[in-house]
C-alpha positions as CSV (number, residue, x, y, z in Angstrom):
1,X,0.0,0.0,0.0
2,X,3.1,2.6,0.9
3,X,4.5,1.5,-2.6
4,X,1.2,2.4,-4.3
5,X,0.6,5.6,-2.8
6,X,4.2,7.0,-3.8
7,X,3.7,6.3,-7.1
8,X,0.4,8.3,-7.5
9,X,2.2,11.1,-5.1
10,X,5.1,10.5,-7.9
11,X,2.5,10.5,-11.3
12,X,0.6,13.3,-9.7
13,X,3.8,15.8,-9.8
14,X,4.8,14.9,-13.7
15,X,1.9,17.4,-15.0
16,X,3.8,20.3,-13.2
17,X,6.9,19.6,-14.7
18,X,6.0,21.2,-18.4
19,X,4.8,24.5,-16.8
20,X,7.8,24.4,-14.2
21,X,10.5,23.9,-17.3
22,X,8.4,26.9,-19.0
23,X,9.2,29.1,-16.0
24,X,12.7,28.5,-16.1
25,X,13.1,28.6,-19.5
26,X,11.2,31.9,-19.9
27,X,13.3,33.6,-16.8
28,X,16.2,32.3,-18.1
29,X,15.5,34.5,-22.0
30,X,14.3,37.4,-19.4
31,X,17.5,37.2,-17.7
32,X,19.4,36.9,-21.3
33,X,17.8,40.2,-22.9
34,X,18.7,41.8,-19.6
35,X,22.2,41.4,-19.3
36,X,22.2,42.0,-23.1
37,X,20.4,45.1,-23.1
38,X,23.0,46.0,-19.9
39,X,26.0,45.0,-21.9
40,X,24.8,47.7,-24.7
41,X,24.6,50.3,-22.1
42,X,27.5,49.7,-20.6
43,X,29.3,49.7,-23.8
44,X,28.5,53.3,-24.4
45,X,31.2,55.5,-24.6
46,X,31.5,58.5,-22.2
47,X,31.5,62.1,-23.6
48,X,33.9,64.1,-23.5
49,X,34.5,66.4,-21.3
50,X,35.7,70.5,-20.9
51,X,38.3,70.5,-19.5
52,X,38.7,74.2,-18.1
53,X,35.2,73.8,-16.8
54,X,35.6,71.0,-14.7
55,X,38.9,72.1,-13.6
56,X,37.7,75.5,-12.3
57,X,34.4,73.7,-10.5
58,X,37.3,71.9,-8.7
59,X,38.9,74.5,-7.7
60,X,36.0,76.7,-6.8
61,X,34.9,73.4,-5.4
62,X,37.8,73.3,-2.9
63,X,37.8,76.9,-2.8
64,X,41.0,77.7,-4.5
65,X,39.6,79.4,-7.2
66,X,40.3,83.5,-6.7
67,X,38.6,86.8,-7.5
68,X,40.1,86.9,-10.8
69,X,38.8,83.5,-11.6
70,X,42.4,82.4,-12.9
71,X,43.7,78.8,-12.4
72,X,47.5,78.2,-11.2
73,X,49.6,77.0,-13.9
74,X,49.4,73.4,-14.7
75,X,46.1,73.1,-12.8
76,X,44.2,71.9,-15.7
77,X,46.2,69.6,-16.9
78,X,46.8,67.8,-13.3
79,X,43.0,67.6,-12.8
80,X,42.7,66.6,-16.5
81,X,44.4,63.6,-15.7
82,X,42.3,63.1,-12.6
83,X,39.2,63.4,-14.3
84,X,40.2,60.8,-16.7
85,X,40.5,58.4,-14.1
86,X,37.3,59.0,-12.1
87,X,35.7,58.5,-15.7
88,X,37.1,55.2,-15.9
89,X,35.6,54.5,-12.8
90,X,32.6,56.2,-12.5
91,X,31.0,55.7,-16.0
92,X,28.4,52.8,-16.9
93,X,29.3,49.7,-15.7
94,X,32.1,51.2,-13.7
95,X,35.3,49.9,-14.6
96,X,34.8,46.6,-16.5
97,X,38.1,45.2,-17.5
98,X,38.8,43.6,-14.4
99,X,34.8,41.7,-14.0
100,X,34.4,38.2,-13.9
101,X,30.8,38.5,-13.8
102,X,28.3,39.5,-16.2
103,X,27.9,40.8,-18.7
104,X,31.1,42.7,-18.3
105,X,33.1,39.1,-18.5
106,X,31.6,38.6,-22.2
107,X,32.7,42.3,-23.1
108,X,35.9,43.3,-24.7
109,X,35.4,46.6,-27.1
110,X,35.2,48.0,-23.7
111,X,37.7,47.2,-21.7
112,X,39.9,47.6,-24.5
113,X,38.8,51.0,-24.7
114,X,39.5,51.4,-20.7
115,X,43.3,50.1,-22.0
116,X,43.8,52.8,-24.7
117,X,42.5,55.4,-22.1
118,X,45.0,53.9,-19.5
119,X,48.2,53.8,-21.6
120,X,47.6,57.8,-22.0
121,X,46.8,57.9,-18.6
122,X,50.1,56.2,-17.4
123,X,52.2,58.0,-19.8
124,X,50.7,61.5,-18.6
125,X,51.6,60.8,-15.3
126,X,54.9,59.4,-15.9
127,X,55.9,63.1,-17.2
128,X,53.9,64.9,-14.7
129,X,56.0,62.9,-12.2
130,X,59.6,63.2,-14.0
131,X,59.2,66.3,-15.8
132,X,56.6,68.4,-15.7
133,X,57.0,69.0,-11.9
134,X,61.0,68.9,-11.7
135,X,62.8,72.7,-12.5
136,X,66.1,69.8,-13.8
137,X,67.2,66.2,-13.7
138,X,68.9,66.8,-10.0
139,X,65.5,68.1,-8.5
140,X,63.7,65.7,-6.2
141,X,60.7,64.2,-7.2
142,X,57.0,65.2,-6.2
143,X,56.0,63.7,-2.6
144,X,52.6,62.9,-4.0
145,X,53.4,62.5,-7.6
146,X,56.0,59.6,-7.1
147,X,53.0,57.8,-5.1
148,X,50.8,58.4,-7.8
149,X,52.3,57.4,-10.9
150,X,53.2,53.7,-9.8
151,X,49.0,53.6,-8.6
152,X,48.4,53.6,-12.5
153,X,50.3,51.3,-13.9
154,X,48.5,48.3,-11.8
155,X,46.9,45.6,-13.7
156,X,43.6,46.6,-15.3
157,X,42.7,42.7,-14.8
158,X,42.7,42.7,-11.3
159,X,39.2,42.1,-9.2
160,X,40.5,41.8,-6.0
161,X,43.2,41.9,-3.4
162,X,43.7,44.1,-4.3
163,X,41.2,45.5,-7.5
164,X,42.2,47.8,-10.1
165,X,39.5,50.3,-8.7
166,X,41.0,50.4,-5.4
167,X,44.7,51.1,-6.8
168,X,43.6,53.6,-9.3
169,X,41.6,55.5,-6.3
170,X,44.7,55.7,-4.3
171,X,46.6,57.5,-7.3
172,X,43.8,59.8,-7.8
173,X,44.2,60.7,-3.9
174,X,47.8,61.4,-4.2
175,X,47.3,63.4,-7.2
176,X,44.3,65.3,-5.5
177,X,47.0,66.2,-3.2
178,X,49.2,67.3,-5.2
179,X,46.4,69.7,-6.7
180,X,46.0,71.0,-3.4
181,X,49.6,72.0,-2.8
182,X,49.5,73.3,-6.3
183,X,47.0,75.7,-6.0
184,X,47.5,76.5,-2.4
185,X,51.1,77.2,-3.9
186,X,52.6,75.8,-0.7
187,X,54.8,72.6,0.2
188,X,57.1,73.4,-2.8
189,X,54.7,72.0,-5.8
190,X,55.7,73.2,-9.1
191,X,54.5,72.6,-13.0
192,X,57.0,73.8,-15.2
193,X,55.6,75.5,-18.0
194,X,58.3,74.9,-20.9
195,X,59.0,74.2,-24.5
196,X,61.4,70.8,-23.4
197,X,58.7,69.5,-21.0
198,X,56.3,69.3,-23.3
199,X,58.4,68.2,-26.4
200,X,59.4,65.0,-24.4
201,X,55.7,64.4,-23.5
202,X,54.7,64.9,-27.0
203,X,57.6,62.4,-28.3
204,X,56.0,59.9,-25.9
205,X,52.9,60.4,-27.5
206,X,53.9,60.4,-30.9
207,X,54.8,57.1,-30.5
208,X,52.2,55.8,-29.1
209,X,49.9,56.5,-31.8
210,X,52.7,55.5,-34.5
211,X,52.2,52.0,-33.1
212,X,48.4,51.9,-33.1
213,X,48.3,53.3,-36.8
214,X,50.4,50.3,-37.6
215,X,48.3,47.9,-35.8
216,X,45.1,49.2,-37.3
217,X,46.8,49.9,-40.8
218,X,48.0,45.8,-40.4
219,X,44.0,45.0,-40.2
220,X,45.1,44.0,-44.3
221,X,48.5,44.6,-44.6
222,X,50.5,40.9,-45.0
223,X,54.0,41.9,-45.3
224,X,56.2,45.3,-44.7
225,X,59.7,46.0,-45.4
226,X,61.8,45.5,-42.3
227,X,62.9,49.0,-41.5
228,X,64.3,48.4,-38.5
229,X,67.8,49.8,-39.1
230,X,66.9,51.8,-41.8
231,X,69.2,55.3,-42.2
232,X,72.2,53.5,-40.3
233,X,75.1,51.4,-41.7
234,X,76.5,50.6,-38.6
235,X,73.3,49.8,-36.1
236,X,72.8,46.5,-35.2
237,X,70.4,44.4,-33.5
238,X,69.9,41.5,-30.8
239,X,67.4,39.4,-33.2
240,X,68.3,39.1,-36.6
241,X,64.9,39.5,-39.3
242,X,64.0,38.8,-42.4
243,X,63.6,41.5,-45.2
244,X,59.8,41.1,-44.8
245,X,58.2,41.0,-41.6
246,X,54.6,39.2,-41.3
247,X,52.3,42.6,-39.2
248,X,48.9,41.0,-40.0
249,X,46.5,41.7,-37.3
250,X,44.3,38.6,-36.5
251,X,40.6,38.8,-37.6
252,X,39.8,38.3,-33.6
253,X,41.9,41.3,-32.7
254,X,40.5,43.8,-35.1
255,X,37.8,45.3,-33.0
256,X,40.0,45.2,-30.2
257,X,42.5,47.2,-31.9
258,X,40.1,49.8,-32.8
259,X,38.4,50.7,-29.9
260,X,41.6,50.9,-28.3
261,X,43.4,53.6,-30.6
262,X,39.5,54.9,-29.8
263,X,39.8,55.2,-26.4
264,X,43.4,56.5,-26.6
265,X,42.5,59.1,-28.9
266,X,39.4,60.1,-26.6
267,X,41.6,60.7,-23.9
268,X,44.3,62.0,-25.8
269,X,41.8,65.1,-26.6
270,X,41.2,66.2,-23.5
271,X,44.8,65.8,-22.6
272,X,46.3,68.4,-25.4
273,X,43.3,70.7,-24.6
274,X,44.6,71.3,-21.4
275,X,48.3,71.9,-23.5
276,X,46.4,74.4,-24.8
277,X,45.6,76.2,-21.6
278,X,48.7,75.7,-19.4
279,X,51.7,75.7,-22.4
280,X,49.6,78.9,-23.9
281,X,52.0,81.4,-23.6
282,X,55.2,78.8,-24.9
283,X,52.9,77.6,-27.6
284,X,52.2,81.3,-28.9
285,X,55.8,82.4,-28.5
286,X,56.7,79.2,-31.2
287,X,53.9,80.3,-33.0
288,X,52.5,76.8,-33.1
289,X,48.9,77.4,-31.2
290,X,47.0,76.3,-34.1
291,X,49.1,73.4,-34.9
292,X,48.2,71.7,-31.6
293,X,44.6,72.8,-32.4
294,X,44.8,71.0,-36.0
295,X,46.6,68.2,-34.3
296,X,42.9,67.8,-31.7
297,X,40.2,68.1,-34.9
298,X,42.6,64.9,-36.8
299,X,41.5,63.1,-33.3
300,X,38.0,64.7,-32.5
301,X,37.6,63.2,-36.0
302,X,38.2,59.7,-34.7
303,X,35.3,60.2,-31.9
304,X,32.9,60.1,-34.6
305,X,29.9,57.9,-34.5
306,X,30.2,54.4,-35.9
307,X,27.0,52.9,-37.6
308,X,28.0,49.5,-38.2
309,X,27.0,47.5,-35.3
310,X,30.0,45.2,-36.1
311,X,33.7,47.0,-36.8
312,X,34.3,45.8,-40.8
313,X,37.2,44.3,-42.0
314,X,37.2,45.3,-45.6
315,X,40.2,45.0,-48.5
316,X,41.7,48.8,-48.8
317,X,39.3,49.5,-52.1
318,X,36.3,46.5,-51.6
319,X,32.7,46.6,-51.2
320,X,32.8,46.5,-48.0
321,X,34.3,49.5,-45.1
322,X,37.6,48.9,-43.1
323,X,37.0,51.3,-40.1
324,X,40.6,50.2,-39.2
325,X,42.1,52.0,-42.5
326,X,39.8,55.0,-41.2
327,X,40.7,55.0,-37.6
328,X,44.4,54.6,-39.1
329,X,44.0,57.7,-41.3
330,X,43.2,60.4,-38.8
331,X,46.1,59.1,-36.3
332,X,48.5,59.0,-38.6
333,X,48.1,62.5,-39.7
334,X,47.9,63.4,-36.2
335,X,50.9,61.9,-35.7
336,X,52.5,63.5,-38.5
337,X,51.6,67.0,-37.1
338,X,52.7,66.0,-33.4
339,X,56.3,65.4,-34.8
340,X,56.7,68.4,-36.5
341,X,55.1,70.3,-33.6
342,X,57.8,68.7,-31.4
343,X,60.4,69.7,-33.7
344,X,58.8,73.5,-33.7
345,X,59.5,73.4,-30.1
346,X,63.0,72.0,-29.8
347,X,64.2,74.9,-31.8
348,X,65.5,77.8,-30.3
């Protein structure tokens, strides 16, 4: 009798099953279009910014900003690169390199976007740290600034003990520091305005978008001459190569590539319009104000929209776009100005 009564308890709960595997299956496409319509937010792109405005509601913020509404020398510039940072972190999504969760674990034009932003973010503070706030090369560093700069260069990959977030938060707090003591003018905190400060910080960017033009220019390139000792008869190297070197970009990298010399450019932007502001009076004594202005609308122009829902891979003069060639295009030119606006300032 036990036996029989279990199996019409057993039988009785088999009608349920259907409308219980209906429920999951429907949650389960709920819970898909969620974390895919989250994935498209998050992917978004922040806008940019102005950078004089936000740096004087800082400083009227912490009250450093005076009557005649004028900001200290190199302000904009320091709190440039702050803001840069707390966009990284306080955008959609936060910052999503480092999740393991998603949807930001299934994203990647993202946090290769976060890495292009990054490597100018790194590089600005390197110079703020070894140039831009040392008078020569026997002047000590920055208390703040030598604290700051090493906070950067932490692994964007890292979730926890620590996270990125918390590392990049610390360098933000050193450099809001060293704000401070700027605009208080106190506690010996310097920006040197001059024409050799920025040309090495300019040389460092130069190169940096020289390699992403050949990384999205290699999106069809096969082969390129090997240059490597090109214009010297004597230079040598540790690895011999070939006369051809193989610089193809694999299909699965493409995107990748892009929406990093994207998010490089982006912050790049922001970064020369605050040259603009604090190297005004050396960038008017070369003459060259409008050639760092030309250089910014070749990169705005990267920042433009992109309709394709997929970034295209087409031959040089197919059918179909190449976005890579495009993207390639504007940064070389800017690129191309950027050198000859660093030789412009190495003159006397």
């Amino acid at each position: 009798m036990a036996k029989f009564i279990d199996k019409i308890a057993f039988w009785k709960t088999l009608p349920s099953l259907p409308k219980a595997g209906k429920s999951v299956s429907a949650a389960v496409v709920v819970l898909v279009i969620f974390l895919f319509a989250l994935g498209i937010y998050w992917n978004s792109e922040p806008d940019q910014f102005d950078v004089v405005s936000v740096a004087k509601e800082r400083a009227e913020e912490r009250g450093y900003l005076n009557n005649s509404k004028q900001l200290v020398t190199g302000y904009t510039m320091t709190n440039t690169l702050y803001s840069l940072v707390d966009t990284l972190l306080e955008k959609p999504g936060g910052f999503i390199s480092n999740d393991i969760m998603p949807p930001g674990v299934f994203m990647d034009n993202m946090p290769s976007w976060e890495f292009g932003v990054m490597v100018q973010v790194r590089d600005l503070a390197r110079s703020l740290r070894k140039e831009f706030s040392r008078s020569q090369s026997q002047s000590t560093e920055d208390v703040n600034l030598k604290i700051a700069e090493p906070q950067y260069n932490f692994d964007t990959r890292s979730w926890a003990l620590p996270s990125s977030e918390s590392e990049y938060r610390r360098g933000n707090a050193e450099l809001l520091k060293y704000l401070d003591r700027l605009a208080n003018k106190a506690d010996n905190a310097q920006f040197y305005s001059r024409a050799d400060n920025l040309a090495d910080y300019l040389s460092d960017a130069s190169t940096r978008l020289g390699s992403l033009s050949q990384r999205l220019s290699a999106s069809v390139v096969k082969e390129r001459e090997n240059t490597d000792l090109a214009g010297d008869a004597e230079a040598r190297q540790s690895t011999e190569n070939g006369s051809y070197q193989n610089v193809k970009t694999p299909w699965t990298q493409i995107d990748n590539v892009f929406y990093e010399a994207r998010g490089a450019s982006w912050a790049l932007i922001h970064i020369l319009k605050s040259v603009e502001v604090d190297f005004a009076q050396t960038l008017q004594k070369k003459n060259a104000m409008v050639s760092l202005r030309q250089i910014i609308r070749e990169l705005e122009a990267t920042q433009e929209t992109v309709w394709s829902p997929i970034i295209l891979n087409g031959s040089g003069f197919g059918l179909l776009a190449n976005h890579s060639l495009v993207m390639a295009s504007y940064m070389s030119r800017a690129n191309a100005q950027i050198i000859d606006l660093v030789r412009l300032l190495k003159q006397g």
